[in-house]
N, C-alpha and C positions, 0 to 999 in steps of 0.2 A: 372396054374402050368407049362405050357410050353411056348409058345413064347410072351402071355403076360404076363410074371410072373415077377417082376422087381425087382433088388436085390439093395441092397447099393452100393455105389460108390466106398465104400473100402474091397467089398466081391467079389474080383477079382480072377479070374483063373492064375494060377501060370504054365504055361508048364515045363514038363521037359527040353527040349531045353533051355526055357528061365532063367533057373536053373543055367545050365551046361552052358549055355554065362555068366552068374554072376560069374560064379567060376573062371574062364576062365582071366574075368576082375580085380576081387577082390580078388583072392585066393581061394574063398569059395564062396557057392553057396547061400547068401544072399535074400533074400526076394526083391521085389521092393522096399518098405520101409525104409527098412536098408542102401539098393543100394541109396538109394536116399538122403537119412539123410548125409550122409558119403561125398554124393559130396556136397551138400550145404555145410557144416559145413567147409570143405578144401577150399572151394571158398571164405565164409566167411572169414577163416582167412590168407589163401596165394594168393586170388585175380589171378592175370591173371597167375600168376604160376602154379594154380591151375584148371582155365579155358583149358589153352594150354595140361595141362600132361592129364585131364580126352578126351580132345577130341582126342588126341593122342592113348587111350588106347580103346577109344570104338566107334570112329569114323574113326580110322584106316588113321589120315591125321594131318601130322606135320606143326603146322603152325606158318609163320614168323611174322606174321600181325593180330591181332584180326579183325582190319578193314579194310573194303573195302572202297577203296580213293573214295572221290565222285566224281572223273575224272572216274574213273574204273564204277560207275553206272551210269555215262549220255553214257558212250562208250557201253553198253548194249544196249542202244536204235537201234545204227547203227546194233547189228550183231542182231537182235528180227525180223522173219520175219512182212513188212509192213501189210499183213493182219492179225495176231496177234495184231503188237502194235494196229492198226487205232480200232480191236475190246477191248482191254485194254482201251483203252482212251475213249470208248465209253459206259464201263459198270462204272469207274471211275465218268463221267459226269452225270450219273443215281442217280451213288448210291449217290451225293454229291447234286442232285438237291434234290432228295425223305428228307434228311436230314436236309436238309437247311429249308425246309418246318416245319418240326419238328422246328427247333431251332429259327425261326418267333414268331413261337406260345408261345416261353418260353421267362418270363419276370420277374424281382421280381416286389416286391410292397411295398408301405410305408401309413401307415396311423395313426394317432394317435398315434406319436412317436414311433409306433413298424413296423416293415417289416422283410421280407427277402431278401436278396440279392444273385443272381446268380453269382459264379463263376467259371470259367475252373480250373482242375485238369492242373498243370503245365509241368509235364512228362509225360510222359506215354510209353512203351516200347509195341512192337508189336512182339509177338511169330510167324514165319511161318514156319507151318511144311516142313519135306523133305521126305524120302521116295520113293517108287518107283513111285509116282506122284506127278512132281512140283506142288504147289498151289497159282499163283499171284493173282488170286482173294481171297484168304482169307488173303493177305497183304492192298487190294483196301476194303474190306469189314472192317476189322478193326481199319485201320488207317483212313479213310475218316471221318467216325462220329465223331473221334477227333478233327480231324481237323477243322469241323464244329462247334463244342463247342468252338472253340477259345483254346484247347491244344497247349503251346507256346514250346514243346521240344518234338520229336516223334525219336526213335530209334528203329530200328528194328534188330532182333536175328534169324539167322535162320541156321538150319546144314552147313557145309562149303563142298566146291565144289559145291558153289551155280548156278542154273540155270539162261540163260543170261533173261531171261522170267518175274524171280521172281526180278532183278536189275532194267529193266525193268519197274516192275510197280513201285517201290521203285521213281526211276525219275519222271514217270508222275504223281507222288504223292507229288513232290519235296521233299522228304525225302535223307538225304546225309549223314544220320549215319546207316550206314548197318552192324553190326558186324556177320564173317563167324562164329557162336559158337551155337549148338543146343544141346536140353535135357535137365537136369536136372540142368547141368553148369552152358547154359545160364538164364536159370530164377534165380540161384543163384547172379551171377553175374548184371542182370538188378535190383534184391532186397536190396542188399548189396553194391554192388558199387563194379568196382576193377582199378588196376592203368590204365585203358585203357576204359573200361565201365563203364558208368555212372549209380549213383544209380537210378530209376524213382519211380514215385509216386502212378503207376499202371499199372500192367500189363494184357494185352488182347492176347486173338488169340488161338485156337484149338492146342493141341497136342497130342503125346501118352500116355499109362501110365505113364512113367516117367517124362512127362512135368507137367502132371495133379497133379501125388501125391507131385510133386515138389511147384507148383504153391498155392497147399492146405496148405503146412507147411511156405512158408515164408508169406502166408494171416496174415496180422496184421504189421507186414513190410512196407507192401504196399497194396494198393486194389489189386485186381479180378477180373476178369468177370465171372467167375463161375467156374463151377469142371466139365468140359464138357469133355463129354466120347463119345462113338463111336455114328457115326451119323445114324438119323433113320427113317422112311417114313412109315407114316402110309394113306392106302388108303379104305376110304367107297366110294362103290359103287354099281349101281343097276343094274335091267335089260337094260338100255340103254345107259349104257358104252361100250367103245371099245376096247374088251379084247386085243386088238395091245397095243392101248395106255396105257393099266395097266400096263400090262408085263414090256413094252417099260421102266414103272417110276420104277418099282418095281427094276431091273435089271439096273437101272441108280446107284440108291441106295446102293444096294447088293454086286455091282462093289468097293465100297470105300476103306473097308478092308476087312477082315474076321469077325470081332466084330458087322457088320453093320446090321442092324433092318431095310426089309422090307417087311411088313403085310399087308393084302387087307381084309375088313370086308366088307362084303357083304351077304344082303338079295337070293341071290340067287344062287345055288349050281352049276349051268350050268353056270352062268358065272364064277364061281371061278375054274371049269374042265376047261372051255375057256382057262381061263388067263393061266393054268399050261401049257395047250398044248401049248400054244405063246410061253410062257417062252424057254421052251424047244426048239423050232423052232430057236427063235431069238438067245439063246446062245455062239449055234454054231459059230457066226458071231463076238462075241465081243472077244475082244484082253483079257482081264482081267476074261475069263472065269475059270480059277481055282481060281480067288477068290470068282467069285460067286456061284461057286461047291460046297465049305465050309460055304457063309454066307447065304447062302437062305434056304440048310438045318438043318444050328445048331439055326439061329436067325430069319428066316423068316416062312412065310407059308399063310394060311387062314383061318378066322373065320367066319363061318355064323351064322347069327344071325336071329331071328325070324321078326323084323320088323326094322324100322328107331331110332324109341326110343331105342332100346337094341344097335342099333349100335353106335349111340352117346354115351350113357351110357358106353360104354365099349375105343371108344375114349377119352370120361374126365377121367375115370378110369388109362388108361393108359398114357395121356399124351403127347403126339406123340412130337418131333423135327417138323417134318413136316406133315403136316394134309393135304391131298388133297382130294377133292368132286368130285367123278367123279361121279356126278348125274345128272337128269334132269331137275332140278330145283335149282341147287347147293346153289345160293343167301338166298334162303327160308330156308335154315337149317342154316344158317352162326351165327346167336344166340343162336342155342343148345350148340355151342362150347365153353366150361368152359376153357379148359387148354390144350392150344398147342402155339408153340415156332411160327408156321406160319400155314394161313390157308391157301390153294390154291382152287380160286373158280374156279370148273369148269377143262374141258379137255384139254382149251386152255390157262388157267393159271400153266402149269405143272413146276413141282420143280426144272427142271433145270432152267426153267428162273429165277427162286429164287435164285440161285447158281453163276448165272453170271452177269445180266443185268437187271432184274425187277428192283432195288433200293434199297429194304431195305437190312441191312446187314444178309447176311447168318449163320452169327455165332448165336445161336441159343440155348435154353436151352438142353439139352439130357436127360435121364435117368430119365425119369420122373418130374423133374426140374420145367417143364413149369407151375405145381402145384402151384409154386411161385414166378419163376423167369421170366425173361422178355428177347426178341432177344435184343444184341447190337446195342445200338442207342447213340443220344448225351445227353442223361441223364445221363449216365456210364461215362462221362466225366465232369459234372456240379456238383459244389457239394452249399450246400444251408445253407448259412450264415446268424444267427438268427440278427436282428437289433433293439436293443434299444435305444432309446434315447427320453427320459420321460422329461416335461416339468415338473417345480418346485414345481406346484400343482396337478400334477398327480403323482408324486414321493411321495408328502405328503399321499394323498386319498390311495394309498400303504402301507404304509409305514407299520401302525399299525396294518396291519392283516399279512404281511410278518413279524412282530415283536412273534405276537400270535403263526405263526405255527414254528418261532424257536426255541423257549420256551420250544413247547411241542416235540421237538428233541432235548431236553437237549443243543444246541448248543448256549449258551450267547454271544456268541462273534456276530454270527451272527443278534441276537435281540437289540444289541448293537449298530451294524451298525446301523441298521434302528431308533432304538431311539432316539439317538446323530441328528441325523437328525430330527427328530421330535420335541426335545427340543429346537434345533436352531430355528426350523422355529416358535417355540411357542413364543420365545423371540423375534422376529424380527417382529412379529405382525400381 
Protein backbone atom coordinates (compact mmCIF):
# COMPACT_ATOMS: atom_id res chain seq x y z
CA UNK A 1 0.00 0.00 0.00
CA UNK A 2 2.97 2.46 0.07
CA UNK A 3 6.04 2.37 -2.19
CA UNK A 4 5.28 -0.97 -3.65
CA UNK A 5 1.88 -0.32 -4.32
CA UNK A 6 1.52 0.06 -8.20
CA UNK A 7 -1.18 2.01 -9.85
CA UNK A 8 -2.26 2.09 -13.82
CA UNK A 9 -0.45 4.07 -16.12
CA UNK A 10 -3.33 6.38 -16.64
CA UNK A 11 -4.11 6.79 -12.69
CA UNK A 12 -1.83 9.78 -12.75
CA UNK A 13 -1.47 12.71 -10.26
CA UNK A 14 -2.57 15.88 -11.66
CA UNK A 15 -0.71 18.98 -9.69
CA UNK A 16 -2.17 22.11 -9.15
CA UNK A 17 0.66 23.92 -11.09
CA UNK A 18 0.41 21.53 -13.68
CA UNK A 19 -3.30 22.64 -13.90
CA UNK A 20 -2.82 26.35 -13.91
CA UNK A 21 0.30 25.72 -16.84
CA UNK A 22 -2.81 24.17 -18.88
CA UNK A 23 -4.92 27.05 -18.42
CA UNK A 24 -2.22 29.25 -18.96
CA UNK A 25 -1.61 27.36 -22.53
CA UNK A 26 -5.18 26.31 -23.55
CA UNK A 27 -7.32 28.91 -21.81
CA UNK A 28 -8.56 26.45 -19.36
CA UNK A 29 -6.96 24.10 -17.18
CA UNK A 30 -7.45 20.87 -19.20
CA UNK A 31 -6.53 17.43 -17.90
CA UNK A 32 -3.28 15.81 -19.68
CA UNK A 33 -5.58 14.04 -21.81
CA UNK A 34 -7.45 16.64 -23.29
CA UNK A 35 -4.00 18.67 -23.45
CA UNK A 36 -2.95 15.94 -25.43
CA UNK A 37 -5.99 14.90 -27.70
CA UNK A 38 -6.23 18.71 -28.82
CA UNK A 39 -2.48 18.92 -29.95
CA UNK A 40 -2.44 15.63 -31.94
CA UNK A 41 -5.80 16.13 -33.50
CA UNK A 42 -4.27 20.10 -34.86
CA UNK A 43 -1.10 18.29 -35.97
CA UNK A 44 -3.02 15.90 -37.55
CA UNK A 45 -4.80 18.30 -39.48
CA UNK A 46 -2.58 21.62 -40.02
CA UNK A 47 0.82 19.69 -39.81
CA UNK A 48 3.77 21.88 -39.29
CA UNK A 49 1.55 24.92 -38.64
CA UNK A 50 0.53 23.10 -36.09
CA UNK A 51 3.78 21.69 -34.81
CA UNK A 52 5.45 25.42 -34.96
CA UNK A 53 2.33 27.34 -33.05
CA UNK A 54 2.20 24.34 -30.10
CA UNK A 55 5.94 24.57 -29.64
CA UNK A 56 5.67 28.32 -29.61
CA UNK A 57 3.07 28.28 -26.85
CA UNK A 58 4.51 25.62 -24.50
CA UNK A 59 8.14 25.58 -25.37
CA UNK A 60 8.41 29.25 -25.21
CA UNK A 61 10.80 29.24 -28.83
CA UNK A 62 9.83 30.54 -32.19
CA UNK A 63 11.03 28.49 -34.78
CA UNK A 64 12.07 29.14 -38.47
CA UNK A 65 13.27 25.48 -39.29
CA UNK A 66 11.65 22.30 -37.92
CA UNK A 67 15.05 20.91 -38.95
CA UNK A 68 18.27 20.73 -38.09
CA UNK A 69 20.65 20.72 -41.34
CA UNK A 70 22.74 17.85 -41.17
CA UNK A 71 25.90 20.34 -41.75
CA UNK A 72 24.45 21.74 -38.25
CA UNK A 73 24.80 17.96 -36.52
CA UNK A 74 28.28 16.78 -37.96
CA UNK A 75 29.32 20.81 -36.79
CA UNK A 76 28.36 19.36 -33.10
CA UNK A 77 30.95 17.10 -33.07
CA UNK A 78 33.79 19.98 -33.16
CA UNK A 79 32.08 22.11 -30.18
CA UNK A 80 31.19 18.28 -27.80
CA UNK A 81 34.09 18.34 -25.49
CA UNK A 82 36.81 15.25 -26.99
CA UNK A 83 36.36 13.51 -23.67
CA UNK A 84 32.59 13.32 -24.05
CA UNK A 85 32.61 12.47 -27.72
CA UNK A 86 35.68 9.62 -27.44
CA UNK A 87 33.12 8.22 -24.36
CA UNK A 88 29.86 8.62 -26.75
CA UNK A 89 31.47 6.58 -29.45
CA UNK A 90 32.55 4.23 -26.92
CA UNK A 91 29.23 3.26 -25.28
CA UNK A 92 27.78 3.54 -29.18
CA UNK A 93 30.37 0.67 -30.20
CA UNK A 94 28.85 -1.49 -26.96
CA UNK A 95 25.66 -1.07 -27.33
CA UNK A 96 25.78 -1.89 -31.35
CA UNK A 97 28.25 -5.06 -30.69
CA UNK A 98 25.80 -6.50 -27.64
CA UNK A 99 23.00 -6.20 -30.42
CA UNK A 100 24.62 -7.36 -33.37
CA UNK A 101 25.05 -10.57 -31.22
CA UNK A 102 21.23 -10.56 -30.87
CA UNK A 103 20.54 -10.06 -34.48
CA UNK A 104 23.42 -13.38 -35.57
CA UNK A 105 21.23 -15.45 -33.71
CA UNK A 106 17.68 -14.25 -35.58
CA UNK A 107 16.94 -16.02 -38.84
CA UNK A 108 13.78 -17.20 -40.59
CA UNK A 109 13.20 -20.54 -41.92
CA UNK A 110 11.46 -22.46 -44.81
CA UNK A 111 10.37 -26.11 -44.76
CA UNK A 112 7.74 -27.85 -46.47
CA UNK A 113 6.50 -24.93 -48.39
CA UNK A 114 5.71 -22.95 -45.16
CA UNK A 115 8.26 -20.50 -43.19
CA UNK A 116 8.75 -17.31 -41.80
CA UNK A 117 10.55 -14.58 -43.09
CA UNK A 118 12.28 -11.83 -41.06
CA UNK A 119 11.92 -8.23 -41.87
CA UNK A 120 12.98 -4.64 -40.73
CA UNK A 121 10.39 -2.10 -39.65
CA UNK A 122 11.19 0.55 -42.59
CA UNK A 123 10.97 3.96 -40.28
CA UNK A 124 11.15 4.35 -37.30
CA UNK A 125 11.36 7.80 -35.28
CA UNK A 126 13.46 8.20 -32.08
CA UNK A 127 11.69 10.44 -29.10
CA UNK A 128 14.75 12.19 -26.94
CA UNK A 129 13.69 13.72 -24.07
CA UNK A 130 14.84 17.40 -22.87
CA UNK A 131 14.57 18.85 -19.56
CA UNK A 132 16.93 19.81 -17.15
CA UNK A 133 19.09 16.84 -18.19
CA UNK A 134 20.34 16.22 -21.80
CA UNK A 135 20.04 12.53 -22.53
CA UNK A 136 22.43 11.35 -25.67
CA UNK A 137 22.58 8.06 -24.33
CA UNK A 138 18.85 7.30 -24.62
CA UNK A 139 19.25 8.61 -28.53
CA UNK A 140 22.58 5.84 -28.82
CA UNK A 141 20.20 3.29 -26.73
CA UNK A 142 17.33 3.61 -29.06
CA UNK A 143 18.31 4.27 -32.37
CA UNK A 144 21.33 1.67 -32.36
CA UNK A 145 19.14 -1.75 -32.11
CA UNK A 146 17.43 -0.27 -35.26
CA UNK A 147 19.98 0.10 -36.82
CA UNK A 148 20.94 -3.21 -36.22
CA UNK A 149 17.74 -4.77 -37.39
CA UNK A 150 18.51 -3.29 -40.88
CA UNK A 151 15.78 -0.06 -40.14
CA UNK A 152 16.41 1.65 -43.46
CA UNK A 153 14.78 5.48 -42.30
CA UNK A 154 15.67 6.62 -38.47
CA UNK A 155 14.64 10.32 -37.55
CA UNK A 156 14.91 11.80 -34.51
CA UNK A 157 12.46 14.49 -32.44
CA UNK A 158 13.60 16.00 -29.59
CA UNK A 159 12.64 19.66 -27.69
CA UNK A 160 14.34 22.57 -29.50
CA UNK A 161 17.27 24.49 -28.22
CA UNK A 162 18.84 21.25 -28.45
CA UNK A 163 22.16 20.35 -26.65
CA UNK A 164 25.43 20.15 -28.95
CA UNK A 165 25.91 16.66 -26.88
CA UNK A 166 22.56 15.23 -28.05
CA UNK A 167 23.56 16.32 -32.07
CA UNK A 168 26.39 14.80 -31.31
CA UNK A 169 25.40 11.43 -30.75
CA UNK A 170 22.64 11.83 -33.51
CA UNK A 171 26.29 12.09 -35.94
CA UNK A 172 28.13 9.13 -34.50
CA UNK A 173 24.92 7.41 -35.12
CA UNK A 174 25.05 8.76 -38.75
CA UNK A 175 21.64 9.84 -38.33
CA UNK A 176 20.96 13.39 -40.48
CA UNK A 177 17.17 13.86 -39.74
CA UNK A 178 17.19 15.68 -36.47
CA UNK A 179 13.94 17.55 -36.13
CA UNK A 180 14.17 20.59 -32.96
CA UNK A 181 10.10 19.79 -31.98
CA UNK A 182 9.33 17.76 -28.46
CA UNK A 183 5.99 16.68 -26.57
CA UNK A 184 2.96 15.77 -27.59
CA UNK A 185 3.65 17.72 -31.16
CA UNK A 186 6.31 15.86 -32.01
CA UNK A 187 5.00 12.23 -31.74
CA UNK A 188 2.02 13.76 -33.55
CA UNK A 189 3.84 14.76 -36.13
CA UNK A 190 6.32 11.49 -36.47
CA UNK A 191 2.58 9.49 -36.55
CA UNK A 192 0.80 11.47 -38.94
CA UNK A 193 3.17 12.85 -41.18
CA UNK A 194 3.38 16.91 -41.67
CA UNK A 195 4.74 19.08 -44.58
CA UNK A 196 8.30 18.99 -43.11
CA UNK A 197 8.25 15.43 -40.99
CA UNK A 198 7.90 12.41 -42.04
CA UNK A 199 5.24 9.83 -41.20
CA UNK A 200 7.39 6.52 -39.56
CA UNK A 201 6.31 3.37 -38.92
CA UNK A 202 7.27 3.29 -35.26
CA UNK A 203 8.03 5.23 -32.65
CA UNK A 204 10.65 4.61 -29.62
CA UNK A 205 12.37 6.39 -26.77
CA UNK A 206 11.35 7.60 -22.93
CA UNK A 207 9.37 10.75 -22.43
CA UNK A 208 7.08 12.68 -20.05
CA UNK A 209 3.67 12.34 -19.40
CA UNK A 210 2.75 14.02 -22.30
CA UNK A 211 4.87 12.15 -24.61
CA UNK A 212 3.56 8.94 -22.98
CA UNK A 213 -0.27 9.58 -23.17
CA UNK A 214 0.55 11.02 -26.69
CA UNK A 215 2.52 8.01 -27.89
CA UNK A 216 -0.55 5.64 -26.30
CA UNK A 217 -3.35 7.31 -28.54
CA UNK A 218 -1.66 7.45 -31.86
CA UNK A 219 -0.69 3.29 -31.04
CA UNK A 220 -2.40 1.69 -34.03
CA UNK A 221 -1.05 4.49 -36.41
CA UNK A 222 2.06 3.25 -35.75
CA UNK A 223 3.99 0.79 -33.34
CA UNK A 224 5.48 1.56 -29.77
CA UNK A 225 7.75 0.51 -27.62
CA UNK A 226 5.64 0.70 -24.58
CA UNK A 227 3.82 3.34 -22.30
CA UNK A 228 7.03 3.94 -20.18
CA UNK A 229 6.82 6.01 -17.16
CA UNK A 230 9.11 7.24 -14.59
CA UNK A 231 12.26 5.18 -14.16
CA UNK A 232 12.82 2.87 -11.25
CA UNK A 233 15.62 0.71 -9.32
CA UNK A 234 14.83 -1.92 -7.36
CA UNK A 235 17.70 -3.16 -4.90
CA UNK A 236 17.90 -6.74 -2.74
CA UNK A 237 20.38 -7.14 -0.71
CA UNK A 238 22.19 -8.69 2.41
CA UNK A 239 24.50 -8.59 5.13
CA UNK A 240 27.44 -8.27 2.76
CA UNK A 241 26.73 -5.35 0.76
CA UNK A 242 28.24 -2.16 0.92
CA UNK A 243 25.85 0.24 2.39
CA UNK A 244 28.21 2.99 0.14
CA UNK A 245 27.50 1.28 -2.85
CA UNK A 246 23.48 0.92 -2.12
CA UNK A 247 23.01 4.56 -1.25
CA UNK A 248 25.65 5.44 -3.97
CA UNK A 249 22.74 3.28 -6.85
CA UNK A 250 19.73 4.15 -4.84
CA UNK A 251 20.59 8.09 -5.07
CA UNK A 252 21.81 7.59 -8.94
CA UNK A 253 18.22 6.63 -9.37
CA UNK A 254 16.28 9.09 -7.25
CA UNK A 255 18.39 11.88 -8.87
CA UNK A 256 16.22 11.21 -12.44
CA UNK A 257 13.03 13.17 -11.54
CA UNK A 258 10.62 13.54 -8.88
CA UNK A 259 8.40 10.42 -10.02
CA UNK A 260 11.49 8.19 -9.83
CA UNK A 261 11.32 4.69 -7.79
CA UNK A 262 14.21 3.64 -5.62
CA UNK A 263 13.72 0.69 -3.18
CA UNK A 264 16.26 -1.52 -1.41
CA UNK A 265 14.68 -5.04 0.02
CA UNK A 266 16.75 -6.39 2.28
CA UNK A 267 16.95 -9.28 4.83
CA UNK A 268 18.55 -7.13 7.22
CA UNK A 269 17.53 -4.04 9.29
CA UNK A 270 21.19 -2.81 10.06
CA UNK A 271 21.93 -2.73 6.72
CA UNK A 272 18.95 -0.80 5.61
CA UNK A 273 19.80 2.00 8.91
CA UNK A 274 23.34 1.59 7.00
CA UNK A 275 22.09 2.59 3.65
CA UNK A 276 19.69 5.66 5.18
CA UNK A 277 22.71 7.00 7.00
CA UNK A 278 24.97 6.89 3.66
CA UNK A 279 22.17 8.28 1.90
CA UNK A 280 22.01 11.22 3.96
CA UNK A 281 25.94 11.68 4.14
CA UNK A 282 26.25 11.39 0.30
CA UNK A 283 23.36 13.79 -0.57
CA UNK A 284 24.86 16.61 0.67
CA UNK A 285 27.31 16.38 -2.28
CA UNK A 286 25.13 15.78 -5.41
CA UNK A 287 23.94 18.77 -7.54
CA UNK A 288 20.34 17.39 -8.09
CA UNK A 289 19.70 17.07 -4.47
CA UNK A 290 16.17 18.79 -4.28
CA UNK A 291 15.18 16.28 -6.57
CA UNK A 292 16.11 13.51 -4.50
CA UNK A 293 14.50 15.36 -1.33
CA UNK A 294 11.11 14.79 -3.16
CA UNK A 295 11.77 11.33 -4.89
CA UNK A 296 13.27 9.26 -2.16
CA UNK A 297 10.64 10.26 0.12
CA UNK A 298 7.27 10.20 -1.85
CA UNK A 299 8.53 6.88 -4.19
CA UNK A 300 11.42 5.36 -2.38
CA UNK A 301 12.38 3.78 1.00
CA UNK A 302 13.07 0.05 2.36
CA UNK A 303 11.45 -3.19 2.71
CA UNK A 304 12.63 -6.03 5.07
CA UNK A 305 11.84 -9.01 4.51
CA UNK A 306 12.14 -12.29 6.51
CA UNK A 307 14.30 -14.30 4.24
CA UNK A 308 15.54 -14.60 0.34
CA UNK A 309 12.35 -16.20 -0.93
CA UNK A 310 10.02 -13.22 0.43
CA UNK A 311 12.48 -10.94 -1.20
CA UNK A 312 12.27 -12.32 -4.62
CA UNK A 313 8.57 -12.80 -4.08
CA UNK A 314 8.17 -9.29 -3.56
CA UNK A 315 10.73 -8.38 -6.67
CA UNK A 316 8.51 -10.67 -9.25
CA UNK A 317 5.48 -8.92 -7.38
CA UNK A 318 6.62 -5.72 -8.23
CA UNK A 319 8.58 -5.93 -11.21
CA UNK A 320 11.34 -3.51 -10.97
CA UNK A 321 12.87 -1.42 -14.35
CA UNK A 322 15.93 -2.37 -12.79
CA UNK A 323 16.80 -5.27 -10.38
CA UNK A 324 20.20 -5.29 -8.95
CA UNK A 325 21.76 -8.26 -6.52
CA UNK A 326 23.88 -6.69 -4.17
CA UNK A 327 24.44 -10.10 -2.64
CA UNK A 328 27.03 -12.66 -1.94
CA UNK A 329 26.37 -14.91 -4.09
CA UNK A 330 24.39 -12.69 -6.71
CA UNK A 331 24.72 -15.46 -9.86
CA UNK A 332 22.85 -18.24 -7.61
CA UNK A 333 19.50 -16.25 -7.36
CA UNK A 334 19.65 -14.89 -11.12
CA UNK A 335 16.67 -17.67 -11.76
CA UNK A 336 14.39 -16.75 -8.89
CA UNK A 337 13.94 -13.54 -11.10
CA UNK A 338 10.27 -13.86 -13.04
CA UNK A 339 9.87 -10.23 -14.18
CA UNK A 340 12.30 -7.28 -14.30
CA UNK A 341 13.11 -5.05 -17.32
CA UNK A 342 17.18 -5.86 -16.33
CA UNK A 343 19.04 -7.74 -13.88
CA UNK A 344 22.25 -6.45 -12.53
CA UNK A 345 24.64 -9.15 -11.10
CA UNK A 346 26.33 -8.37 -8.29
CA UNK A 347 28.20 -4.79 -6.70
CA UNK A 348 30.33 -4.46 -9.79
CA UNK A 349 27.57 -4.91 -12.35
CA UNK A 350 25.71 -1.45 -11.06
CA UNK A 351 23.00 0.29 -12.95
CA UNK A 352 24.80 2.98 -14.26
CA UNK A 353 26.80 0.88 -16.38
CA UNK A 354 23.29 -0.27 -17.58
CA UNK A 355 22.59 3.44 -18.33
CA UNK A 356 25.72 4.16 -20.48
CA UNK A 357 28.10 1.57 -21.66
CA UNK A 358 27.35 -2.09 -20.51
CA UNK A 359 25.41 -2.74 -24.23
CA UNK A 360 22.14 -3.56 -23.74
CA UNK A 361 19.53 -0.69 -24.40
CA UNK A 362 18.49 1.14 -21.30
CA UNK A 363 15.13 1.80 -22.42
CA UNK A 364 13.37 -0.65 -20.31
CA UNK A 365 9.76 -1.76 -19.24
CA UNK A 366 8.53 0.65 -16.06
CA UNK A 367 5.52 0.35 -14.02
CA UNK A 368 5.34 -2.83 -13.63
CA UNK A 369 5.41 -3.72 -17.37
CA UNK A 370 8.32 -6.15 -17.14
CA UNK A 371 5.26 -8.69 -16.19
CA UNK A 372 5.18 -8.75 -19.90
CA UNK A 373 7.05 -6.78 -21.74
CA UNK A 374 10.69 -6.96 -22.79
CA UNK A 375 13.94 -3.98 -22.69
CA UNK A 376 14.36 -2.58 -26.36
CA UNK A 377 16.32 -4.68 -28.44
CA UNK A 378 16.24 -5.61 -32.38
CA UNK A 379 13.08 -7.54 -32.12
CA UNK A 380 11.07 -4.27 -31.73
CA UNK A 381 12.42 -3.59 -35.07
CA UNK A 382 11.82 -7.13 -37.11
CA UNK A 383 8.63 -7.90 -37.66
CA UNK A 384 7.81 -11.72 -38.91
CA UNK A 385 6.20 -12.46 -42.22
CA UNK A 386 4.14 -15.76 -42.45
CA UNK A 387 5.40 -17.77 -45.89
CA UNK A 388 3.30 -20.01 -47.89
CA UNK A 389 3.86 -21.72 -50.76
CA UNK A 390 2.20 -25.44 -50.93
CA UNK A 391 3.13 -27.64 -53.57
CA UNK A 392 0.13 -28.98 -55.93
CA UNK A 393 -0.27 -32.14 -53.74
CA UNK A 394 -0.18 -30.68 -50.50
CA UNK A 395 -2.72 -27.90 -51.57
CA UNK A 396 -4.79 -31.00 -52.52
CA UNK A 397 -4.18 -33.13 -48.99
CA UNK A 398 -5.71 -29.44 -47.65
CA UNK A 399 -7.91 -28.70 -49.33
CA UNK A 400 -10.92 -30.84 -48.14
CA UNK A 401 -10.74 -30.25 -44.48
CA UNK A 402 -10.13 -26.21 -45.10
CA UNK A 403 -13.51 -27.01 -47.46
CA UNK A 404 -15.17 -28.76 -44.08
CA UNK A 405 -14.24 -25.95 -41.55
CA UNK A 406 -15.90 -23.24 -43.99
CA UNK A 407 -19.01 -24.95 -44.31
CA UNK A 408 -19.39 -25.06 -40.81
CA UNK A 409 -18.62 -20.93 -40.72
CA UNK A 410 -21.46 -20.49 -43.03
CA UNK A 411 -18.73 -18.93 -45.31
CA UNK A 412 -19.40 -20.81 -49.06
CA UNK A 413 -17.43 -18.68 -50.95
CA UNK A 414 -14.58 -19.65 -48.89
CA UNK A 415 -15.41 -23.82 -49.38
CA UNK A 416 -15.74 -22.93 -52.90
CA UNK A 417 -12.20 -21.80 -53.17
CA UNK A 418 -10.96 -24.87 -52.10
CA UNK A 419 -13.43 -27.14 -54.06
CA UNK A 420 -12.99 -25.61 -57.42
CA UNK A 421 -9.72 -26.76 -56.64
CA UNK A 422 -10.49 -30.08 -55.79
CA UNK A 423 -12.73 -30.67 -58.79
CA UNK A 424 -9.85 -29.53 -61.03
CA UNK A 425 -7.49 -31.55 -59.74
CA UNK A 426 -10.14 -34.63 -59.64
CA UNK A 427 -10.50 -34.15 -63.45
CA UNK A 428 -7.00 -33.74 -64.38
CA UNK A 429 -6.21 -37.33 -62.85
Amino acid sequence: QTILKRTPPDDYEISASALERNREIFGKPLTPDAAVKRILQSVRDEGDKAVIEWTKLIDGVELDSLRISPAGIEASLSRVPAEILSALKFAAERVWTFHQKQRDRLSGWQEDGLGQLLRSIQQVGVYVPGGTAPLPSSLLMSAIPAQVAGVEKLIVCTPPEIPDVILAAAAICGIDEVYQVGGAQAIGAMAYGTETIPAVDKIVGPGNLYVTLAKKYVYGAVGIDGILGPTETMVIADDHANPAFVAADLLAQAEHDVLASAILVTTSRTLAENVSAEITRQIEDRSRADIIGQSLPNRGGAVIVSDMDEAFEVANAYGAEHLCLALENPMAYVDKVKNAGGIFVGEQSFEVLGDYVAGPSHVMPTGGTARFASPLNVLDFLKVTSLIALDQSTAAALSEKAAVLAHSESLDAHAASAEIRLAAEAKNG
